[in-house]
Every structure is written in structure tokens, then in C-alpha cells.
C-alpha positions in Angstrom: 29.5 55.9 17.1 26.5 58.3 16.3 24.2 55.7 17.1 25.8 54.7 20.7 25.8 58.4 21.3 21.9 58.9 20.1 21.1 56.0 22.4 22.7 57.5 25.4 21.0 60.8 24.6 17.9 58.9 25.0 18.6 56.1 27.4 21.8 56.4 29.0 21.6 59.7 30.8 19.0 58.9 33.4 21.0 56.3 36.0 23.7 58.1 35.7 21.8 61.4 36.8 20.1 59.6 39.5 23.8 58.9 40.6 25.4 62.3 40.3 22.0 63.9 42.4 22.6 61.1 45.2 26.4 62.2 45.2 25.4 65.9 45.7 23.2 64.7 48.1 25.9 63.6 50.1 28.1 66.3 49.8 25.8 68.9 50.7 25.4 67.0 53.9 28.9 66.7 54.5 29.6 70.5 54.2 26.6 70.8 55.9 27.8 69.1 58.6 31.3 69.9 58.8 29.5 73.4 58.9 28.3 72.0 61.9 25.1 73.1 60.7 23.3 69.6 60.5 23.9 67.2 63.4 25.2 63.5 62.3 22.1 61.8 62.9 20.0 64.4 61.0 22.2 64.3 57.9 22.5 60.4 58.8 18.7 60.7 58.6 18.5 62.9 55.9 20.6 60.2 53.5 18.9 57.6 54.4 15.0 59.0 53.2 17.3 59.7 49.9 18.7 56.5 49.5 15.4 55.1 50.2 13.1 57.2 47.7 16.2 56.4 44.9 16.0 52.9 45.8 12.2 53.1 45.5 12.6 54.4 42.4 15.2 51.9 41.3 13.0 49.3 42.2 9.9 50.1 40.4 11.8 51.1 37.4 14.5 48.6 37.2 13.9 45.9 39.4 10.6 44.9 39.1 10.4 44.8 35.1 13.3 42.9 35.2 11.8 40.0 36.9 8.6 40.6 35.0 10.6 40.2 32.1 12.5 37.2 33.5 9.1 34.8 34.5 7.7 35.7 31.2 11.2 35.2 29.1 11.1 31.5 30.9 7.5 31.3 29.7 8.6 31.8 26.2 11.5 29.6 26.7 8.8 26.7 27.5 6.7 27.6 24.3 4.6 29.9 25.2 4.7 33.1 23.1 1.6 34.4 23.2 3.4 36.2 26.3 3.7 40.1 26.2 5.7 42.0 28.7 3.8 45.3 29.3 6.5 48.3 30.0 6.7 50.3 27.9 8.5 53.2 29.5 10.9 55.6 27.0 14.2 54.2 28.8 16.4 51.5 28.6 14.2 48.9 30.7 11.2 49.7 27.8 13.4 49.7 25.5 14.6 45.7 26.2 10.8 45.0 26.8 10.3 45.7 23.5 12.9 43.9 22.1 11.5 40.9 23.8 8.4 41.2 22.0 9.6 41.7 19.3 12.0 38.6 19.5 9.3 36.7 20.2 6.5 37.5 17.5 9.5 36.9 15.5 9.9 33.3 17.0 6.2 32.4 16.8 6.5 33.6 13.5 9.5 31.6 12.4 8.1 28.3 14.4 5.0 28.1 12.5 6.2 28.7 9.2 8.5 25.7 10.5 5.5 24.0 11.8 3.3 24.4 8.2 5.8 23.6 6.5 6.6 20.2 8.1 3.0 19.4 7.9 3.3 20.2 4.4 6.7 17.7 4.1 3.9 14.8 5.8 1.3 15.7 3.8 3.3 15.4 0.7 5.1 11.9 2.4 1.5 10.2 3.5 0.6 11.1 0.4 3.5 8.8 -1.9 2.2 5.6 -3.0 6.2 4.7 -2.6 8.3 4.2 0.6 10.7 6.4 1.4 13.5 6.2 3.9 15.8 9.0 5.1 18.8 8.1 7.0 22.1 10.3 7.8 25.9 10.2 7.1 26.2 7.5 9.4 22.9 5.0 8.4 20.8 5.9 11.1 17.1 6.4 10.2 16.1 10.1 10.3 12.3 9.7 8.4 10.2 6.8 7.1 6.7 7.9 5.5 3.4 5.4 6.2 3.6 3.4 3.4 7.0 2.1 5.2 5.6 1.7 8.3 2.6 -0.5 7.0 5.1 -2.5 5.1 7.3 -3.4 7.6 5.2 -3.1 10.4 7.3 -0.4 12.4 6.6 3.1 13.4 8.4 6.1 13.5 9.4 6.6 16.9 10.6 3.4 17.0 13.1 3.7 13.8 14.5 7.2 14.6 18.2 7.3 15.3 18.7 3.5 14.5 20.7 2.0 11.8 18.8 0.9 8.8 19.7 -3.1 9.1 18.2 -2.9 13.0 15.1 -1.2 11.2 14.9 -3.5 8.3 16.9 -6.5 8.3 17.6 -6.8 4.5 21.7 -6.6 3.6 21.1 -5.7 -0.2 19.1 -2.3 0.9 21.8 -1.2 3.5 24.4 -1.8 0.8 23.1 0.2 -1.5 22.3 2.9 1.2 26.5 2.4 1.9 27.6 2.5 -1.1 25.3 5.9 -2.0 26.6 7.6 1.5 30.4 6.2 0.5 30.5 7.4 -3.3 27.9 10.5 -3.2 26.2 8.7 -6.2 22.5 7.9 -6.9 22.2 3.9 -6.7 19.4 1.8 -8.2 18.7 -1.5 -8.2 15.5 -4.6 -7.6 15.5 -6.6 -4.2 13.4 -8.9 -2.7 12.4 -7.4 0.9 10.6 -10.0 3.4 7.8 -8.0 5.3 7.0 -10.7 6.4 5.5 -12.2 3.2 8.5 -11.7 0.0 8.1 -8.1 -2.0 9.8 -7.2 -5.2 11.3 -3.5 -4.4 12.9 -1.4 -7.4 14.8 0.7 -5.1 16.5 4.4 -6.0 18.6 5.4 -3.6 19.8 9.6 -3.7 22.3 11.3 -1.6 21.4 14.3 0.0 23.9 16.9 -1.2 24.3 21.1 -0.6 21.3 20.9 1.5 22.9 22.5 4.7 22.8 19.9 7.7 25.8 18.8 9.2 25.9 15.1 8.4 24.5 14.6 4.9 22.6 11.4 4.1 20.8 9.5 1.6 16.9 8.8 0.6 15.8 6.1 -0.4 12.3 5.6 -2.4 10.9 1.8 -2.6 9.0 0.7 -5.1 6.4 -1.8 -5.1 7.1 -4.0 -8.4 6.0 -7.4 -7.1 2.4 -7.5 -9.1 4.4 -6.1 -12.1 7.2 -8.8 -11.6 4.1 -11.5 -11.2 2.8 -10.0 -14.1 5.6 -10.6 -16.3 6.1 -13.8 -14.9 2.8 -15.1 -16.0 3.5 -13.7 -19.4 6.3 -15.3 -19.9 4.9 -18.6 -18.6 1.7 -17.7 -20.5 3.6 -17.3 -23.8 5.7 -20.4 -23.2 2.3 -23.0 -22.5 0.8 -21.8 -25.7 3.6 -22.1 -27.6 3.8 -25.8 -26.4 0.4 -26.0 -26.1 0.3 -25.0 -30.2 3.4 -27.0 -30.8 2.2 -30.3 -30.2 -1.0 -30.4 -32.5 1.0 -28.4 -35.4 3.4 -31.0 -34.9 1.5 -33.7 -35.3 -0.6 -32.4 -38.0 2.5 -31.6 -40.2 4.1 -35.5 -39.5 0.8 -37.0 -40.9 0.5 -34.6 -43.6 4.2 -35.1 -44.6 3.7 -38.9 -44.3 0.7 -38.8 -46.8 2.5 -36.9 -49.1 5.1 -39.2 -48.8 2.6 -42.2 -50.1 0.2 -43.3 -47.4 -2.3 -41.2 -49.4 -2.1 -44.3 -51.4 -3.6 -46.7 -48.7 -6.8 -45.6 -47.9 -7.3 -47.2 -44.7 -4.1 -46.1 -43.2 -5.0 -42.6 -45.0 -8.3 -42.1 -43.5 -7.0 -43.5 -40.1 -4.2 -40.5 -40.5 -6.4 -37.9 -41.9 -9.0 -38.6 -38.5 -6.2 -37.8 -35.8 -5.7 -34.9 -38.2 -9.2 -33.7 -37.8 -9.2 -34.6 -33.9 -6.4 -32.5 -34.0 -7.4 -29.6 -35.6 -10.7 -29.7 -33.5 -8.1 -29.3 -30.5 -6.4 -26.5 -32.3 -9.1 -24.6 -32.7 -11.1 -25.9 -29.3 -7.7 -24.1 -27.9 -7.9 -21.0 -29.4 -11.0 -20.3 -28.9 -10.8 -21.0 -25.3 -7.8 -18.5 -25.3 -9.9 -16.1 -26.9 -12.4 -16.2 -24.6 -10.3 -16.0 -21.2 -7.8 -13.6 -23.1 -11.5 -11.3 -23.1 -12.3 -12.1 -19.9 -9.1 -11.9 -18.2 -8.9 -7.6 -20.2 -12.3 -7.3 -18.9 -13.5 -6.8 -22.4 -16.2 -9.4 -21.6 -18.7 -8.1 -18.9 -21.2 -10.1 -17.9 -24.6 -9.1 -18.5 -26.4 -9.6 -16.1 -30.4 -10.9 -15.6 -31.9 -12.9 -12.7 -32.1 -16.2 -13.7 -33.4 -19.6 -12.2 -30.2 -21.6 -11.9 -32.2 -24.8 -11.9 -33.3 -23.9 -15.7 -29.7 -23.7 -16.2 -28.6 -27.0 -14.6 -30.9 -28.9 -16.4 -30.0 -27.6 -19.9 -26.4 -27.7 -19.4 -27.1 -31.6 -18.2 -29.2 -31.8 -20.8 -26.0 -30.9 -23.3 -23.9 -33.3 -21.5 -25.9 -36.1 -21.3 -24.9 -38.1 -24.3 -21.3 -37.8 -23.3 -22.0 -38.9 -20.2 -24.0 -42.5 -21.6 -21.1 -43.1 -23.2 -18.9 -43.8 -20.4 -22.0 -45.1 -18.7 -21.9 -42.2 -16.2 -25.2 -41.1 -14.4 -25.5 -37.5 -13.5 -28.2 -36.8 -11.0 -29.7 -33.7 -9.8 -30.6 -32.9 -6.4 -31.9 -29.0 -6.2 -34.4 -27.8 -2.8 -37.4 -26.0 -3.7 -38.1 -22.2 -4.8 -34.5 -21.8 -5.1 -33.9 -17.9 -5.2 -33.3 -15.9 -8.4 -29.6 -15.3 -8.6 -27.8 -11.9 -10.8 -25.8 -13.6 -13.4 -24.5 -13.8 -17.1 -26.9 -16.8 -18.2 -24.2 -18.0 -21.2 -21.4 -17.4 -19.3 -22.4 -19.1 -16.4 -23.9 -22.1 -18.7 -20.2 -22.2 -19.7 -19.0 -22.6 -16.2 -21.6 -25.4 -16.2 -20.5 -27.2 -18.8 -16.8 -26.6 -17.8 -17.1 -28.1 -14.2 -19.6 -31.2 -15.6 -17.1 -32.1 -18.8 -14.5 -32.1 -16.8 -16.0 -34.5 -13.7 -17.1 -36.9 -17.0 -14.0 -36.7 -18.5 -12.2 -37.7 -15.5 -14.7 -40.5 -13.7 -14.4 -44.2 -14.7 -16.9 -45.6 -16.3 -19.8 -46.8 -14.8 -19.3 -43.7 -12.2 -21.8 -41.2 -10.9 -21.9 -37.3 -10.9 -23.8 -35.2 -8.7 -25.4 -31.8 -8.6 -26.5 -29.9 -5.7 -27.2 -26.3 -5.0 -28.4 -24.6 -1.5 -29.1 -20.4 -1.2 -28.3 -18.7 2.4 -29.4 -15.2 2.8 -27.2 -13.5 0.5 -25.4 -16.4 -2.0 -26.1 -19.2 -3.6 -23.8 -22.6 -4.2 -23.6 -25.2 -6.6 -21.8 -28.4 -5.9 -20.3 -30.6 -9.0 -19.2 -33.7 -7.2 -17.7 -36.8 -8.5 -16.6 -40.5 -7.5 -13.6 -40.1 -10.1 -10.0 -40.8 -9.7 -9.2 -37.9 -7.6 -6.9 -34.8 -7.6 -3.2 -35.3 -5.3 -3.4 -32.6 -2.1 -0.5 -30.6 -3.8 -2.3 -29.7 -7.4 -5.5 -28.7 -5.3 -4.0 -24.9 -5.0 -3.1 -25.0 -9.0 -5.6 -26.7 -10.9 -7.6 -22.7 -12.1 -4.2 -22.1 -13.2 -3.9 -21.5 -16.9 -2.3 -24.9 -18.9 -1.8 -26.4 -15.5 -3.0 -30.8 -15.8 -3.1 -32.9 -13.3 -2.5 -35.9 -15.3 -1.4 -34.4 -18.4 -1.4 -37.6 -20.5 -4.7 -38.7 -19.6 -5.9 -34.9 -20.4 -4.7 -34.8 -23.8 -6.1 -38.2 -24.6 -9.4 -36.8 -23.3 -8.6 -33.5 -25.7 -8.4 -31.2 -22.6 -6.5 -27.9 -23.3 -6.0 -27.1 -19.6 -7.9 -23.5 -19.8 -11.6 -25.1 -18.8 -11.3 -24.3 -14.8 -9.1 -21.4 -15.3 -12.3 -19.5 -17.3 -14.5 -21.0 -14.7 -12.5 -19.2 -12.2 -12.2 -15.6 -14.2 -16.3 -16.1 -14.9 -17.3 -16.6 -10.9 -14.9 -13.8 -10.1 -16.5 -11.3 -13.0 -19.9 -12.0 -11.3 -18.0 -11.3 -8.0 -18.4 -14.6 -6.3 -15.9 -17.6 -5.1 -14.7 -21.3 -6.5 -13.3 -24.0 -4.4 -12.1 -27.6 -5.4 -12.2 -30.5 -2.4 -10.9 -33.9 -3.5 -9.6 -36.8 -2.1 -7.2 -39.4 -4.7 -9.8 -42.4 -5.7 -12.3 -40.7 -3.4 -13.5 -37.9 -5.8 -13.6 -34.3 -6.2 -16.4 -31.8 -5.6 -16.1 -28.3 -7.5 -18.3 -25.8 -5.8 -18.8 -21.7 -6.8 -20.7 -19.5 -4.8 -22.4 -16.2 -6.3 -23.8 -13.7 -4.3 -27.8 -12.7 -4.2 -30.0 -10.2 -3.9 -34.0 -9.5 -2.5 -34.4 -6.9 -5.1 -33.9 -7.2 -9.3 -33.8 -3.6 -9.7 -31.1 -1.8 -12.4 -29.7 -0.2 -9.8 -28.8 -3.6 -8.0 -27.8 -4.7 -11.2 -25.4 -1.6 -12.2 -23.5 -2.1 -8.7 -23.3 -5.8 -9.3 -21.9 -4.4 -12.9 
């Protein structure tokens, strides 16, 4: 009551005065004339100059600041409040002015601590390596961060306000987003999304509880697991092709030892026919383990090449050199076609020797006799190839995508009669990709095949060209 008081003391009184001296105005004309001592028109006259200078007044103090204040209230109302109204008079009129401003430093205020801190939401969003979907009470999409958007190849303005199943068409993920909204419980579980190619997701999905907005909703935060899921996948189908692998020489190892202890030691001929598959297949044993030695390094990166620039001609020729003997056997000729001043190519000289001898072995191994292998090697501006190519039996179209997989044979028979372990163009491919070039296989069934890597070259030898290549 003291405050409405106070501000009437300061505000109130002065329309109301202007009031009570306009009505004294007009009563002292009305004596006056009933006095007859003003004519009609003169006091007519007489109120009129008074009821103009009030209205003058009222105008410039009332009036006109309230449509100042109006155009620059809709100003605000658009976003603009950078707007001041400038009246600053000590009554009511001021007073209101300066409530405006005041509402609306307030409002600018307010906005851009909205504004920083939505930018700080998006930062935070852009920056989760995860997915993360927001939807409300009823499954419509309220947020989806950029990793989502590259995923599924949608945007943001698109997905907003639509259900999750128009956005992504996956059942499984709008279930668990149903059942979360439905029970108010977190729900986790792995899916296979298509986007388009198929993704592993382990998805955790979290109502939004106590949080204040009218609805409620859920988040959910995808994560990427497919590599992992490949990952264990290949070590499961790693550990279960050695253990075969393994298996079939211990096997037959213990059956011949068994059978000489049994009495066949007693027959030499049959005991040294038993004791030499024994050997050859202990030399397979350990030709295995070795080999998964050497791409188990590889593969960890514990192996890195060291790197020299090296004439790959030198190398061709010793590593034919090895496999020549082999090769007479089966009365195989290997030639070697190689252009002149072939450039110096960055590489590991014993690990690519091995990639030599891997691709050459294996053409011998699987021509027929009397057959012929040959080498060939061109250099472009910046890489160099080398062709293995055979007239040999051939490899079907549908093994061409899987023979640098690990344990994976063509002709498995005929590659454990040849004492293959199935690991030779799998370290070929882990070598040529350490030394950050390509391998490709073309082959044709009773045509041949032609193995091919390319490895990239450089003008200059320095260590610096050799640390990046590192």
C-alpha cells in the first residue's frame, strides 16, 4: 500500500492536476459568464486555447512516447534489441521507458546465454565420436548430432518432428526407443543398422527424466562396434584354422609314432617310409608356425620395414635364383622380362624378397609341369609394378576376392599335398600394405593367374622421404 502511494506521490499526481486546472478552467468561465462578464464566444474562445495547449502538452508527453515506444517495442519483438527508447522524463511515461530497457537488456541477456549455450550443446554433439538421437514422448526426432547425419545420410531439418522409423527405417532401434519411452527404463542392446552398407550398433537408449519439458523423451547414443565385431570374428575364425591347421600334422605325427611303437619299428622299410612323412610333417609344423610368427608381427605392427632404395631387378633375380631348382623339377621355365634403368624403389629388401618368393612358390607349386612363369615389372611416375604370371590351372571367379585371406585354399587337397599352409599370400598382402602399396590377383580357370603389387616411388632417397614412407 506504501509503495502504490509512493508511486502516486511521484507519478500519479500530474494528469490528474492537469485535469482539476482544466475543470477550473471551465468553471471560471462559466461564472464568468453567467456574470455576464465574458461573452460566449470569448469564454468559447478562451476554452478552446486551453484545451489546445493541454492537449499539446498531452501530446508531447503522452502521445508521442507512446508510439515511440510502440515502433521500437515491435522492433524488439522482431529481434532487434540493440533498440533504446530515449525518454527519460521523471513521470509515468519515463518511468515505462525505462522498464522497456530494462526488459530488454534483460532479454538480450537471457537469449545469448541461451544462444552460447546451444553452441556449446553442438559443440559438445559434433564433437561425440557416437550417434546420438533425441526424440520426444511421442518418437518424433527432436536432435540428431553429425556423426548421424553422415551415417544415415540425412540432415537435421529434414528429421525434426518425424518419427524415428520415417527417419531410420530399422524396427529393432524404434523398439527399444518404445519400450525406453513406455517403462522409463534405460535399454541396451546390439543391432545391425543398414546405412546403406550393414553396421554393427551397441545401442544405449536413456529416458529423459525431471528435466522440465512438457513431453519427456529418450536419447539414444549409437555405437559403432562393426570393426570390433569383425575383429572378433576373425579371431575366432583365426583360432579355429590354426587349431585345424595344427591338428592335422599332430595328428598324423602321433598315428605313425603310435604305429611304430606298436612294431613297425621292426620293419625298416615300412619304418623309414613312416618316420619320412613324419619329418615332412614336422617341416610343415614348423614351416606353419613360423609363417604365423611372422604375419602374427606383421599384422601388431611389430615388424616395420626398414626401408632402403633398392634395384628390384637385383631382387628378382636372386629370389629366381632361389627358386630355380624347384622350378627344374617340374620342368617349369621362369623367364624375366624387366625394361631398362628401372627406378630405385623405398622398400624392406628381405621382406620384399619374401613377397617374392611367396608369389613365385606359389605360381610353381600350382602350374603343371612343363609350364612357364613370367616376370615383368614397369615404373610410372610415382609406383612401380611387378607382374608374376602363370599358365597354371587357374583360380574360380568366386575365390579371387578371398585367396590373401588367412588359411583360405583354393584347392585345399592339392595345397596340402604341395605342403602349403595357406598364410603365403596373406603375408604378401600385410608386406605390400606395410610399405604402403597395393596387390591384385587376375586369373582365368586353365588360363592362368597373374599376381601383381604395386609400391609407390620417389625422385629423392633422402631420410626424410624415408621417415614419411616409415
Amino acid at each position: 500500500m506504501l509503495i502504490k502511494l509512493g508511486t502516486f506521490w511521484r507519478f500519479g499526481w500530474r494528469p490528474i492536476a492537469s485535469y482539476f486546472f482544466l475543470f477550473l478552467v471551465f468553471f471560471a468561465l462559466t461564472q464568468l459568464t453567467s456574470d455576464e462578464r465574458v461573452s460566449l464566444w470569448g469564454a468559447a474562445a478562451t476554452a478552446f486555447i486551453c484545451s489546445a495547449i493541454l492537449a499539446l502538452i498531452m501530446y508531447k508527453r503522452l502521445i508521442n512516447p507512446l508510439g515511440e515506444m510502440a515502433e521500437i517495442a515491435q522492433e524488439m519483438a522482431r529481434g532487434n534489441l540493440d533498440q533504446e527508447i530515449r525518454n527519460f522524463a521523471q513521470d509515468e511515461i519515463g518511468d515505462l521507458a525505462r522498464s522497456i530497457n530494462y526488459m530488454a537488456r534483460q532479454l538480450k541477456s537471457n537469449i545469448e546465454s541461451v544462444i552460447s549455450e546451444k553452441n556449446r550443446i553442438q559443440a559438445i554433439l559434433s564433437s561425440i565420436a557416437d550417434g546420438v538421437i533425441a526424440v520426444d514422448n511421442w518418437g518424433r526426432v527432436i536432435l540428431i548430432n553429425p556423426v548421424v547425419e553422415e551415417l544415415f545420410g540425412i540432415d537435421m531439418a529434414y528429421s525434426k518432428g518425424k518419427n524415428i522409423l520415417r527417419v531410420i527405417r530399422n524396427y529393432e532401434l524404434e523398439k527399444m526407443l518404445s519400450k525406453a519411452l513406455e517403462t522409463g527404463c534405460p535399454v541396451e542392446k546390439q543391432i545391425e543398422i543398414l546405412t546403406p552398407e550393414p553396421l554393427v550398433f551397441r545401442v544405449h537408449v536413456t529416458p529423459l527424466k525431471n528435466i522440465g519439458v512438457e513431453h519427456g523423451g529418450a536419447v539414444a547414443v549409437l555405437k559403432d562396434v562393426t570393426e570390433r565385431k569383425r575383429v572378433e570374428e576373425m579371431r575366432s575364425d583365426f583360432v579355429a584354422n590354426v587349431s585345424h591347421e595344427l591338428r592335422t600334422p599332430l595328428t598324423s605325427i602321433r598315428g605313425f609314432a603310435e604305429t611304430l611303437l606298436d612294431g613297425a619299428i621292426d620293419e625298416p622299410k615300412l619304418a623309414r617310409q613312416f618316420l619320412e612323412i613324419m619329418n615332412t610333417e614336422t617341416e610343415r609344423l614348423s614351416r606353419l608356425i613360423d609363417e604365423l610368427l611372422n604375419l602374427s608381427k606383421i599384422e601388431d605392427r611389430k615388424t616395420v620395414p626398414s626401408l632402403q632404395l633398392l634395384k628390384i631387378e637385383d631382387l628378382i633375380q636372386r629370389t629366381v635364383a632361389i627358386l630355380k631348382s624347384r622350378a627344374q623339377e617340374k620342368n617349369i621355365e621362369i623367364s624375366i622380362s624387366l625394361p631398362d634403368n628401372l627406378p630405385q624403389v623405398p622398400g624392406d629388401p628381405d621382406m620384399l624378397s619374401q613377397v617374392l618368393i611367396n608369389l613365385i612358390d606359389n605360381s610353381v607349386s600350382y602350374t603343371q609341369p612343363g609350364g612357364k612363369i613370367q616376370i615383368h615389372a614397369a615404373a610410372w611416375e610415382d609406383e612401380l609394378k611387378v607382374d608374376v604370371q602363370d599358365n597354371g590351372i587357374g583360380i574360380p571367379p568366386e575365390s579371387l576376392s578371398r585367396v590373401f585371406e588367412r588359411f583360405y585354399r583354393v584347392d585345399k587337397a592339392r595345397s596340402r599335398e604341395q605342403g602349403g599352409t595357406g598364410l603365403g599370400l596373406s603375408i604378401v598382402k600385410h608386406i605390400i600394405d606395410a610399405h604402403h602399396g597395393s596387390v591384385q590377383v587376375e586369373s582365368k580357370v586353365g588360363v592362368g593367374s597373374t599376381f601383381s603389387f604395386v609400391l609407390p616411388l620417389h625422385k629423392t632417397g633422402s631420410s626424410k622421404t624415408l621417415q614419411y614412407m616409415l
